[in-house]
N, C-alpha and C positions, 0 to 999 in steps of 0.2 A: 020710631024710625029715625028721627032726629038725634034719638040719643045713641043709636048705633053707627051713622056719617061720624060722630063726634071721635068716637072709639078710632072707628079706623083710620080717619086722618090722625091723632094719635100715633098710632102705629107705623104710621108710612111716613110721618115728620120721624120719629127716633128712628126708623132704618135713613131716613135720609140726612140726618144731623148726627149719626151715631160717632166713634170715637174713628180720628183722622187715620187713613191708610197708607205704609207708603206707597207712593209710583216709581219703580225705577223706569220707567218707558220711555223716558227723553229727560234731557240736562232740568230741563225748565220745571217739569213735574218731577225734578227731583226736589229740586231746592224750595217749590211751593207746600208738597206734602210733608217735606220736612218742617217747616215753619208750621204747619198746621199741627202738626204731632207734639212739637214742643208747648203750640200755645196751649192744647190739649192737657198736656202735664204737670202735673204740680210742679212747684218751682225747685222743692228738693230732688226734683231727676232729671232737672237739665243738663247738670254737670255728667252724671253718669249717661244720659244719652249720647250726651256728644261722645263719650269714648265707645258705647256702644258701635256708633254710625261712624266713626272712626275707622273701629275694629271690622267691623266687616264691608269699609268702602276700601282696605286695603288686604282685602282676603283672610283673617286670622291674624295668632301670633306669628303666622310664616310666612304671611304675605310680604311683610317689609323686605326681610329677609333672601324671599325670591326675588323681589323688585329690584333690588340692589347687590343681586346674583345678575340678573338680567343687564342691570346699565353698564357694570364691570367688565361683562361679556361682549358688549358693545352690541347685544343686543334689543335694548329698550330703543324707542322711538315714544312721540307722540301717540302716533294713531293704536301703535301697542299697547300703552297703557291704560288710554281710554276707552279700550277691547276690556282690555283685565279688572279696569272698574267696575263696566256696567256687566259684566259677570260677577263679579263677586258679591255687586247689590241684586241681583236678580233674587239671591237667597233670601232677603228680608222683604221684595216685594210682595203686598197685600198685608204684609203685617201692620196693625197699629203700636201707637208708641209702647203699650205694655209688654205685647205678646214682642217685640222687639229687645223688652229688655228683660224679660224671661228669655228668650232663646240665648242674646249677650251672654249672662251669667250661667247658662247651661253649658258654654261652647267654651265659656272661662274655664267651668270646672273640669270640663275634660281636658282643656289645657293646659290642668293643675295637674291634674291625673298624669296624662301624658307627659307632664314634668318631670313628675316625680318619680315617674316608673325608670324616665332616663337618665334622672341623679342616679337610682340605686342600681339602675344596669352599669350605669359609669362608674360607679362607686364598684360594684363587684368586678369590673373587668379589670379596676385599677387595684382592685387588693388580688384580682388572681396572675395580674402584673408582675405586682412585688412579691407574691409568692414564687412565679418561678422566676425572676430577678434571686431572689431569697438561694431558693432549692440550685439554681444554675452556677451562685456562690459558694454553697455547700460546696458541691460535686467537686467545684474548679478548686477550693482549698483539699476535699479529700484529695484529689487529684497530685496538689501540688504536696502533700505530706506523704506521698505514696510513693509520689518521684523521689522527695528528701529522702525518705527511709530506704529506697531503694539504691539510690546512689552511696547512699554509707555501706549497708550491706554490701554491694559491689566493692567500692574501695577497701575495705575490711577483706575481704575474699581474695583479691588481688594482692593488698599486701602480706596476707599469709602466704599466697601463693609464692608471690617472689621469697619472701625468706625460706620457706623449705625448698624451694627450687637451688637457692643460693649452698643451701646446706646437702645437697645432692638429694633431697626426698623428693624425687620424680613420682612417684605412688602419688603422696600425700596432696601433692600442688596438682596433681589433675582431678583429682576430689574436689575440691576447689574451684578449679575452674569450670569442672561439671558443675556444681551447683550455680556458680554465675550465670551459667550457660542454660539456666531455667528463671534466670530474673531475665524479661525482655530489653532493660537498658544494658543489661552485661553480656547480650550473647555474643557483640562481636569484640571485645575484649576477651572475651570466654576463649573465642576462637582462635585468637592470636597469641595465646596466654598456652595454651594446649597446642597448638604447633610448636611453638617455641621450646615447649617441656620436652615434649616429644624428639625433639631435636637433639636437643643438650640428653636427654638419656641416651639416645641410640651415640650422641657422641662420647658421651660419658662410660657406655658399654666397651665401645670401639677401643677406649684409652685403656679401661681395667684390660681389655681380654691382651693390650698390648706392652702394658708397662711390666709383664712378666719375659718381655723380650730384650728388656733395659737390664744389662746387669751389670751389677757392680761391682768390678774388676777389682778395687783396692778400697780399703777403707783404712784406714788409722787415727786412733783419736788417742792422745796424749798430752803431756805437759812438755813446754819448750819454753826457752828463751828467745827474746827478740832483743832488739836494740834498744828500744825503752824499758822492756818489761821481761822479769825473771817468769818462770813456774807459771805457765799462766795454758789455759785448756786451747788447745789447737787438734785439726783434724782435717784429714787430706782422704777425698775421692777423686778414684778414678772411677770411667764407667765403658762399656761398650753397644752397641745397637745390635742387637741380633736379628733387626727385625726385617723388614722391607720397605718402610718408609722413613722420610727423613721426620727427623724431630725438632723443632725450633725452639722448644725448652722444655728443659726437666729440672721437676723438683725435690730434690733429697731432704729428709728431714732428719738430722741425727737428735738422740734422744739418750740422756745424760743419766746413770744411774748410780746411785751410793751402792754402801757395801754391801746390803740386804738386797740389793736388785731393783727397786725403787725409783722410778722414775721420777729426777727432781727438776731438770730443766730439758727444752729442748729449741734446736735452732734450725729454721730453713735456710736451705741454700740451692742456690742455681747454676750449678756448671756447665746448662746450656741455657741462654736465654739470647735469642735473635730479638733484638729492638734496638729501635733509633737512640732508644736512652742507654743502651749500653755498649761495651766497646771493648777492645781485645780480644782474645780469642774466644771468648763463652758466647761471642757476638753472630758466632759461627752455629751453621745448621751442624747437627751430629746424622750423616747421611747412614744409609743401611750396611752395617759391617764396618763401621768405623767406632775410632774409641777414642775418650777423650779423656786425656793424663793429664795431670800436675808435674811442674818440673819436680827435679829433686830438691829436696828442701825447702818445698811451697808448702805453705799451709793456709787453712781459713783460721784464723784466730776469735776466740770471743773476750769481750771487754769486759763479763763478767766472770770472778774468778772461781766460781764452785766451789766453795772450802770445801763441800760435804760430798763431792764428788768423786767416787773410788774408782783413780787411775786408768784407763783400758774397757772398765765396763760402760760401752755404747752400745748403741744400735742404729742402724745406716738403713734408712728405707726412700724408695720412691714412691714419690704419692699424689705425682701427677706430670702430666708431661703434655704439649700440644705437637702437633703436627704441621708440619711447613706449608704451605699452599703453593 
């Protein structure tokens, strides 16, 4: 009997002496259960308790963090904080110092974990970043080589157009501009390009269908003397308007040929040309049914002298004329 009181007081002294608990239930049995847990533990886990009871008298690695989310906010107070303490020790109340520093190092590692998981999701979001950083550079240089290429094709297209436009190929410069007119930077160049062709042909029509109304009344190409100069190639038009509107200039081209028929030179000339830069009578419109002579014994003269040119054999054409406005 005796030796069984012995057992049980035993028993009921180690539940009553067993390993210190915390309280968080009030300031006072904070700080006393704490001092009991520490004397409790060996002296190599003091240091790690204190950061334990640290870490969760400040909620976590994200308690600081809220905290000083919270004072910023101009939300902290006093009695706030001392809310947020005795909450966030509430989780280690009953614990003794070990199983305190077993749950610490549990709630470290998932805050390792959850570290790390947000390195490499910041790490993936920062390389799927600079991927389309990357790919959005692509596009904008394809972009900008596409513009380049296209604006040269344009300019290329354009200036073809103008020279066969210049050389009367109407056909060929609206090919031309049709195709600009399928690159989206040239369609309104296209457009203004193909009005304009379109223009100059129907005027260019108008002129052929009317320069067979221009004739020319006198031609004479021979050798004369002038005042400076013996034997030298001269050539005298007249012309008449058959037509019904006035003309503000016409262009005759006479065309030089040796004794085989051979055309070795030839020279423009204007016996009607209306402009500011000219003057005398060619300075005159040639109205409808009117004619325009040379005095007697005018001639155009050329300063080169044709050796090989045989006497009389010329040819006098018009080959272009504009209309007065």
């Amino acid at each position: 009997m005796k030796k069984l009181f012995c057992i049980s007081l035993i028993v009921l002294l180690t539940g009553c002496f067993g390993p210190a608990k915390f309280d968080a239930s009030n300031e006072v049995a904070i700080k006393e259960s704490t001092q009991k847990i520490v004397n409790d533990l060996s002296e190599d886990k003091h240091e790690e308790f204190k950061k334990a009871l640290m870490y969760f008298t400040i909620g976590g690695s994200g308690g600081f963090k809220s905290m000083m989310g919270a004072a910023l906010a101009g939300n902290s107070s006093k009695t706030t904080n001392e809310a947020m303490l005795a909450i966030n020790l509430k989780k280690i109340d009953g614990l003794n110092g070990e199983q305190i520093l077993e749950k610490y190092k549990a709630n470290i590692e998932v805050d390792r974990i959850k570290r790390e998981e947000t390195r490499i999701k910041q790490e993936k979001e920062k390389i799927a970043r600079e991927q389309k950083r990357e790919k959005e550079r692509i596009v904008r240089e394809q972009k900008r080589e596409k513009e380049k290429a296209e604006r040269t094709q344009v300019n290329n297209l354009k200036n073809e157009a103008q020279d066969l436009l210049k050389s009367n190929k109407f056909k060929e410069a609206l090919v031309k501009y049709q195709a600009m007119s399928e690159i989206s930077s040239g369609i309104e160049a296209a457009e203004i390009g193909i009005e304009k062709t379109t223009n100059a042909m129907n005027e260019f029509s108008e002129k052929m269908n009317y320069i067979d109304k221009v004739e020319i009344t006198e031609f004479v190409a021979k050798r004369i003397d002038t005042y400076s100069k013996n034997n030298i190639p001269a050539v005298r038009v007249s012309l008449k308007n058959n037509g019904k509107k006035s003309l503000a200039k016409v262009k005759v081209v006479v065309f030089f040929q040796d004794k085989d028929g051979n055309t070795i030179f030839e020279e423009d000339y204007h016996p009607v040309l209306v402009s500011k830069y000219s003057y005398g009578k060619s300075n005159k419109p040639l109205k409808p049914g009117y004619v325009k002579e040379m005095k007697e014994g005018e001639y155009y003269t050329l300063d080169s002298a044709l050796t090989d040119w045989d006497e009389g054999k010329s040819i006098a054409k018009v080959v272009d004329i504009e209309f007065s406005k």
